[in-house]
N, C-alpha and C positions, 0 to 999 in steps of 0.2 A: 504493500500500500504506500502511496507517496505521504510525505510530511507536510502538506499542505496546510494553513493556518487561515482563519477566519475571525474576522471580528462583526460583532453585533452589537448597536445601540438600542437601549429601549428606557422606555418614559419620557420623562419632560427633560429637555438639552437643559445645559446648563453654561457658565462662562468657561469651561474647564475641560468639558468633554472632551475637546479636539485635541489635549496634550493630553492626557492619558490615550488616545487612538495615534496620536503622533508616537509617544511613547512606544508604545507595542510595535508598533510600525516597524522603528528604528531599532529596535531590540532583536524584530523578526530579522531584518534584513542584515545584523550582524551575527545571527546564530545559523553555524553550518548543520542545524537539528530541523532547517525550516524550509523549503523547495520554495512553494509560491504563496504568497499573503492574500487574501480574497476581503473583502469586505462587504456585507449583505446592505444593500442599496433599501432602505427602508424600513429596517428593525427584521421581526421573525417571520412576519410575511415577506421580507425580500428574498429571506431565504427557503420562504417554503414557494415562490414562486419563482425563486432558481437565479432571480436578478444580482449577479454578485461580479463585484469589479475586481480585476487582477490590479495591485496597486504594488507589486515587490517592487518594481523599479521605480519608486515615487521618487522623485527629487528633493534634495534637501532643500533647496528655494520653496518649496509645495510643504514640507513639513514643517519649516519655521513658520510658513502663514498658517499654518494648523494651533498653533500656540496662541495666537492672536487673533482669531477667528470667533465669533458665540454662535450657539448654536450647536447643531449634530452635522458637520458637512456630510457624513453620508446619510441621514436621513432616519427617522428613530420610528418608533409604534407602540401602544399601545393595544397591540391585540390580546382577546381575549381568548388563548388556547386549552384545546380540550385534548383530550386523550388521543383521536387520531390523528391532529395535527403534530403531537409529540412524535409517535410514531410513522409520520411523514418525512420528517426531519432525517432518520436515522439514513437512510437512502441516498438522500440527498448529498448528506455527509459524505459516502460513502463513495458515488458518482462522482465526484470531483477528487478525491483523494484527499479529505479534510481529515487530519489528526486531531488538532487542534481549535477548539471553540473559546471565544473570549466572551462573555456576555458582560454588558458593561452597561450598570443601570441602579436602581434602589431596592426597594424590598421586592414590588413584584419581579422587574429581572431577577432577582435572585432566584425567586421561587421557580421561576422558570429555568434557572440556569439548574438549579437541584434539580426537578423533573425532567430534562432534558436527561441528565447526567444518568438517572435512573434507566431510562429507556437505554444509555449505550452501554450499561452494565454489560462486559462479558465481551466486549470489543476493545479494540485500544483506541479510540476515542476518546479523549480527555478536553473535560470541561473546568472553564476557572472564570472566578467573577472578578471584574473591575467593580469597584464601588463607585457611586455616583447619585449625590443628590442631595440638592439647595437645602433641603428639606432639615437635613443631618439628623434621619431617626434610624439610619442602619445599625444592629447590634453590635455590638462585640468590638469597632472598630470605635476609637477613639473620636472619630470625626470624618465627614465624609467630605472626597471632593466636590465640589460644589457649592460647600455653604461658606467657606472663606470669604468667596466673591459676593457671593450673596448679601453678607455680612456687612462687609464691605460698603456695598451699594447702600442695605438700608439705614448707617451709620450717617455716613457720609451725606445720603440723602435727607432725614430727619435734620441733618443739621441745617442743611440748606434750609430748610421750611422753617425749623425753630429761629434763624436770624432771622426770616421773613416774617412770621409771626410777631418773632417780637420788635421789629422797627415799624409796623403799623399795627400795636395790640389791638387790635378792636372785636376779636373773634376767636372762639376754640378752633382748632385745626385736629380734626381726626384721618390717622394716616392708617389704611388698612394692607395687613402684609399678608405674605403667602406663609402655607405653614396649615394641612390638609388638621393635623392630627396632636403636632409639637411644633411651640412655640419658639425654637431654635431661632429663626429667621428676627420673630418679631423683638424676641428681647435683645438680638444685637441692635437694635435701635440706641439702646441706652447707651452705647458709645462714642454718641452724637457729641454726648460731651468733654471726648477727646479732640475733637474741633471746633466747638462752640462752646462756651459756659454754661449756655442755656441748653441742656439736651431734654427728651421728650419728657412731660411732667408726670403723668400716666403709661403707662403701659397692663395689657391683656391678655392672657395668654390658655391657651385653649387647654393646659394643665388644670386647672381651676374652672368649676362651674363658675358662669357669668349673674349675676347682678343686676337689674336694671336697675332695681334701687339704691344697691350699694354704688352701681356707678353713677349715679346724677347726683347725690351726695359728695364721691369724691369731688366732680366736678363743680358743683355748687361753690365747696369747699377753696378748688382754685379760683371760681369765677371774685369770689370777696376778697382773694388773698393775692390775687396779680392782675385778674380782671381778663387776662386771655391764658393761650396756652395751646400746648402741643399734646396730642391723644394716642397711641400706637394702638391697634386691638387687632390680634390674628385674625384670620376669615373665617378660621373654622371656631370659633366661639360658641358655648353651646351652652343653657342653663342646665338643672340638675336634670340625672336620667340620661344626657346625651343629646338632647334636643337643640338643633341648630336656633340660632335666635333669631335667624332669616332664613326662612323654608330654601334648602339648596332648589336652583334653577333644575336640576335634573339627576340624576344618577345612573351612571350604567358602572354594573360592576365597582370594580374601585373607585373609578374616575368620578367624583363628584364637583359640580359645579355650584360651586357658595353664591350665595342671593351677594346683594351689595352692603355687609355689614358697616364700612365706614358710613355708607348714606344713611344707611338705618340707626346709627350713634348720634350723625350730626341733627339729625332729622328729631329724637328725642330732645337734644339739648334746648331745638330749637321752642318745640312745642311743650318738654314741664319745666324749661326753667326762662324760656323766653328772651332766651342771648342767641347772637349771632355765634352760627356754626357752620363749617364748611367741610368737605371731605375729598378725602387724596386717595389715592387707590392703583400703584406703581403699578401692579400686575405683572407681564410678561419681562416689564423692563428691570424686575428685581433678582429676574435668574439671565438675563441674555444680556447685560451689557457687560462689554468689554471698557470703557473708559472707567470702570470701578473692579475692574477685575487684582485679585488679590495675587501677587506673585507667591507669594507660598502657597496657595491652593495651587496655582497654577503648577508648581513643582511638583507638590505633592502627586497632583494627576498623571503628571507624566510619569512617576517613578512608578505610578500604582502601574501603567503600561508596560513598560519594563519589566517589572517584578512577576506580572501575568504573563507573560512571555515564558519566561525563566523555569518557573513554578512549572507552567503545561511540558514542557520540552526538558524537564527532570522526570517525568512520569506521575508528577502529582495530578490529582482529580476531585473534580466533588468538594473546590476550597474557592475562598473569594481571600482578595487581597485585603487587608487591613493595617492600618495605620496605628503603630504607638506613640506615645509623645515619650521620650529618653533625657529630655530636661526642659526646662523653664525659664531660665536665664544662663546662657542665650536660650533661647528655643529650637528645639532641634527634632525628630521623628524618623522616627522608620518604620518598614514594612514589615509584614509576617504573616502569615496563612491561615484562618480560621476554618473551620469547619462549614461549608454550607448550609448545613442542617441546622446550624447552629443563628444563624441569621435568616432563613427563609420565614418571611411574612413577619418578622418580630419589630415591631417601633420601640423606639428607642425615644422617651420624651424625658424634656428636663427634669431635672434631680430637684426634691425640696431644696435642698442648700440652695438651688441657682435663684429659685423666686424668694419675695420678699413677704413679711408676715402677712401684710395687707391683701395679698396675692392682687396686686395693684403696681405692679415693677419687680425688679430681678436685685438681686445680690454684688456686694463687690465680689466675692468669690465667682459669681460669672462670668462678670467684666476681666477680671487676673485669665479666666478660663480661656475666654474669648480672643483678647484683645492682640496675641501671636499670632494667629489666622486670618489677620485683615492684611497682612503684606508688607507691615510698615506704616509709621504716621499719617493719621489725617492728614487732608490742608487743613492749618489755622485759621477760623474765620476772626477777624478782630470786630469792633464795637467802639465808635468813637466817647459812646454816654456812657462809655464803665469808666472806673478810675477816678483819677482827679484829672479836674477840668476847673476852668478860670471863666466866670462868666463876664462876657466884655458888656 
């Protein structure tokens, strides 16, 4: 059988994906354990309708724009697979001469990359997970690629809108982030105020049943005490029982689509406390921008490519790659191979230490957690009414 390798994206792209795919790339094309690289044009349906690109001889001009690229350049899915599509797969594999499968994605890849793995029992077929996802609820693994950047973004970004808020206070600002299940996402907001002074005053986070009471209180509470003010609140928010607080738009399967929780915050503020409210809602642009993309996620991605490389073409199977952190100052991490099994379908959501008593914002012990994974320093925003000042 030839040694032929394959990489697969699946889920929602992220700032990071493309170096981890660059990664393996560059790994495959320097191991003599590796004939030709194939990549599935469109997640597991690419590959179960056979669409796959020969990329061995990619150019290093083509793999550095891979590093600086958002998105999935070759194309991701969210299909929903069943037993004979797994068993479809195997064939397929086989027909091209695939040794080597890389699936590179969050919990459901994973669960797929196990199930896959299962059906090549008894062949040598070897299957290994790239981790992957803004989200950062994969198991076992210290931190996923993707959420660095993520991080990043909605740090960075919170701060932008906190100067904005507060050089025309006249209004609450509710900013709603992504984050299905765990509030990873939303509570790096709080490190807005490693670029502003002023970072988000609230924050929400879908660890915690929601409040509507407890939050117009909080809120109240800022409205007499600053008079405006910046709001974080996950999208997946939910009161007791699990119940969204905005009927999701739709559900198939995993994939749920959340109502407009910020609209629904500001929209409250406006009608039981009668203050001007407005709402922000990044969306797509909290996992796909590259001008906030974080360089140590982005390494981190590429090493996890690498490593999954390495791992398949040693005869290992049935492992995703994971990340440990090895120090703190400086900050530093490496890789090592967990058990599939051991992370298929499990979230991973914040630890009490990380939220605050209030369950109303996060902890310094977050921020210390967090704040190596954004790449390096804020920009500084400055504020010419702090300080001392001379009135003329």
């Amino acid at each position: 059988m030839d040694k032929n390798l394959v990489i697969i994206h699946g889920g929602g792209p992220t700032a990071v994906i493309n170096a981890s795919l660059c990664g393996a790339i560059r790994e495959a094309q320097a191991s003599p354990d590796v004939d030709r690289i194939y990549v599935a044009i469109g997640g597991t349906g690419g590959l179960l309708k056979e669409r796959l690109r020969d990329v061995t001889d990619l150019p290093e001009e083509t793999l550095q724009a891979l590093l600086h690229s958002p998105a999935s350049a070759i194309g991701t899915s969210r299909d929903a697979l069943e037993a004979p599509e797994y068993e479809a797969m195997v064939p397929i594999l086989r027909k091209h001469g695939i040794r080597y499968v890389l699936m590179n994605g969050g919990n459901g890849t994973m669960d797929t990359c196990g199930k896959l793995q299962q059906r090549c029992a008894g062949t040598d077929i070897r299957v290994i997970g790239i981790p992957k996802t803004m989200d950062n609820d994969l198991a076992i693994t210290d931190h996923a690629p993707g959420f660095g950047s993520a991080a990043r973004f909605m740090a960075g970004s919170v701060a932008e809108v906190c100067c904005d808020v507060e050089s025309l206070p006249i209004h609450v600002t509710v900013i709603e982030a992504l984050g299905r299940n765990a509030g990873w996402v939303t509570a790096a907001s709080a490190l807005a105020c490693d670029s502003y002074g002023e970072g988000p005053d609230l924050i929400y986070l879908p660890e915690r049943d929601f409040s509507e009471e407890a939050f117009l209180r909080d809120v109240k509470r800022l409205i007499d005490t600053k008079g405006h003010g910046v709001v974080v609140a996950s999208e997946g928010l939910h009161g007791p029982g699990g119940k969204p607080i905005v009927p999701p738009i739709f559900t198939v399967g995993r994939a749920t689509y959340f109502g407009d929780v910020s609209a629904h915050l500001a929209g409250l503020i406006i009608r039981e406390l009668h203050y001007k409210a407005r709402s922000e809602k990044p969306g797509l642009l909290g996992r796909a921008s590259i001008a906030w993309q974080s360089a140590v996620d982005r390494d981190e991605a590429e090493a996890c490519g690498h490593a999954a490389v390495r791992a398949a073409v040693s005869g290992e199977t049935a492992k995703m790659v994971a990340i440990r952190r090895v120090s703190e100052s400086p900050y530093a991490s490496e890789t090592f191979l967990t058990d599939i099994r051991d992370v298929m379908m499990t979230e991973r959501k914040l630890p009490d230490a990380f939220i605050n008593a209030e369950g109303n914002g996060v902890t310094e012990a977050f921020k210390a957690w967090c704040r190596p994974l954004l790449g390096g320093p804020l920009p500084k925003l400055t504020d010419l009414r702090k300080g001392e000042w001379t009135q003329c």
